[in-house]
Structure formats: C-alpha cells, structure tokens
C-alpha positions as CSV (number, residue, x, y, z in Angstrom):
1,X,92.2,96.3,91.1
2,X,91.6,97.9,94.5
3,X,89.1,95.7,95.6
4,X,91.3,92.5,94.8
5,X,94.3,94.3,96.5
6,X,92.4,95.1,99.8
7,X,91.0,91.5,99.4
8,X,94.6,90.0,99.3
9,X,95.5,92.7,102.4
10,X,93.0,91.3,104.5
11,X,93.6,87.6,103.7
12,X,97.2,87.9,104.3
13,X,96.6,90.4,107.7
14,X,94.4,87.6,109.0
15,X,96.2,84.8,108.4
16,X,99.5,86.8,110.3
17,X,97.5,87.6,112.9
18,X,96.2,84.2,113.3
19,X,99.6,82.7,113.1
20,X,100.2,84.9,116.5
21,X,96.7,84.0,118.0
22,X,97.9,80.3,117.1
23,X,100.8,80.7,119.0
24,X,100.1,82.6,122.4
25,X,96.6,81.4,122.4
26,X,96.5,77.8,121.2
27,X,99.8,76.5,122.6
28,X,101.3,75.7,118.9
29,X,104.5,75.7,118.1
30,X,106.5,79.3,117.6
31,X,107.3,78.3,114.2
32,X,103.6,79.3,113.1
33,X,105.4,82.9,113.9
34,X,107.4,82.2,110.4
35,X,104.2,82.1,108.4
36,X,102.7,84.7,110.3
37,X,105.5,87.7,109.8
38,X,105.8,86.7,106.0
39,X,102.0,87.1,105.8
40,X,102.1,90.1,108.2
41,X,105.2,91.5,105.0
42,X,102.9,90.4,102.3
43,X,100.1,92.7,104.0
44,X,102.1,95.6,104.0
45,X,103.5,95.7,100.6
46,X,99.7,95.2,99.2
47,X,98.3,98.2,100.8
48,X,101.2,100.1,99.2
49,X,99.3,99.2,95.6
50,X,96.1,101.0,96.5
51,X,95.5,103.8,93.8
52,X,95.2,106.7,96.5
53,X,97.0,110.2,97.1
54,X,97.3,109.8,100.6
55,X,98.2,106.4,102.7
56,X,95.9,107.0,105.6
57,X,92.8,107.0,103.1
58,X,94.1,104.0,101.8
59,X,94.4,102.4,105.5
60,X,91.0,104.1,106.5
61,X,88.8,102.2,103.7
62,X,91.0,99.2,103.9
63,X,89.8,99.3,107.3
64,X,85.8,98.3,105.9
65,X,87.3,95.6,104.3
66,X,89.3,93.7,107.0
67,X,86.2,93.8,109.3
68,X,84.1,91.6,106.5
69,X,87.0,89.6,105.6
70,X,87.6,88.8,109.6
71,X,83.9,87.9,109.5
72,X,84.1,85.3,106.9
73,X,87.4,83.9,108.7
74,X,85.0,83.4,111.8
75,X,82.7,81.3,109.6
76,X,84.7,79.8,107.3
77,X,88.3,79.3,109.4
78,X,86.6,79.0,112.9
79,X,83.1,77.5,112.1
80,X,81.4,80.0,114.2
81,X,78.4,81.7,112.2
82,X,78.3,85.7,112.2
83,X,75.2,86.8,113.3
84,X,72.5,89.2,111.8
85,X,74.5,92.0,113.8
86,X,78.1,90.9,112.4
87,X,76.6,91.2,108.9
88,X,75.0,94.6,110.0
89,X,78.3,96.2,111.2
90,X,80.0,94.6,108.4
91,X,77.8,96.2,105.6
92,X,77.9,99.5,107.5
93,X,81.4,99.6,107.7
94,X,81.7,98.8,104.1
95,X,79.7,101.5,103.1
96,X,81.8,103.8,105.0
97,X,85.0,102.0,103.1
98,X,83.5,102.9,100.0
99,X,82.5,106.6,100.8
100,X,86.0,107.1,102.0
101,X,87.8,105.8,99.1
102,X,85.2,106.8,95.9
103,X,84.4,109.9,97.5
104,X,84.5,113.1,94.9
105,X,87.6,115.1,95.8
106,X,88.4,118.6,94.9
C-alpha cells in the first residue's frame, strides 16, 4: 500500500509542479494553475496515508521516490532520456527511501 501511495504522491506532486512550470515558464495560460493546486491538494492528502509514526519519516523516504518518479516524467513527459548518472542517483536515493522507511525500530 505504501509504495502505490508514494507512487500516487509523486505523480500528483509532479504534475502541480508542472502546472506552475507551465505557467511562469512556458507562457501558458494561468488556468493550468487550477489543475496544478488540485494536484498540489491531492499530494498532500496522500502522504497523510503513509503507515508511519512520525510525518517527517514519511516525507523523508517519500523523498527517494519523487526523485525516480521526476526522472521518468523527464523521459516519458519531456522526451529527454535520463542518463547512466540519473539512474545512479535515482537507485541510490531509493535505497536510502527504503532504509528510512523499513528500517528496524526500537
């Protein structure tokens, strides 16, 4: 269930913060912004449903997640290919995701 949440979290975090980029950086219209906040809301409320004790855990190996996620938004939204060293820091950072959230704790 956590993986599909922070899956769902990052699609919805890009796609908000695209709807901004859209706007200040691609000269489209301020209605994108609409979108965008909604997306931005839907964000939120998932990371919220991360089976955690503490919300800055959650955040921190949500953090893993958005980096591999923004990744395959370069490729797939943008058409620009991640290179040997985007897949590098992407697998890295998962790892650390993953030690962060699955971690024993006492």
């Amino acid at each position: 269930m956590t993986a599909a949440v922070y899956l769902g979290a990052a699609l919805a975090e890009i796609a908000g913060c695209f709807a901004f980029w859209a706007w200040l950086r691609l000269d489209r219209s301020a209605w994108w912004l609409v979108p965008g906040v909604a997306s931005l809301v839907v964000f939120a409320t998932l990371l919220t449903w991360v089976e955690t004790d503490a919300a800055g855990r959650a955040y921190a190996a949500y953090g893993g997640v958005y980096i591999a996620a923004s990744l395959m938004w370069l490729w797939l939204a943008e058409s620009v290919r991640p290179d040997r060293w985007d897949i590098v820091g992407a697998v890295v950072c998962l790892a650390g995701a993953a030690i962060i959230l699955l971690g024993p704790r006492a």
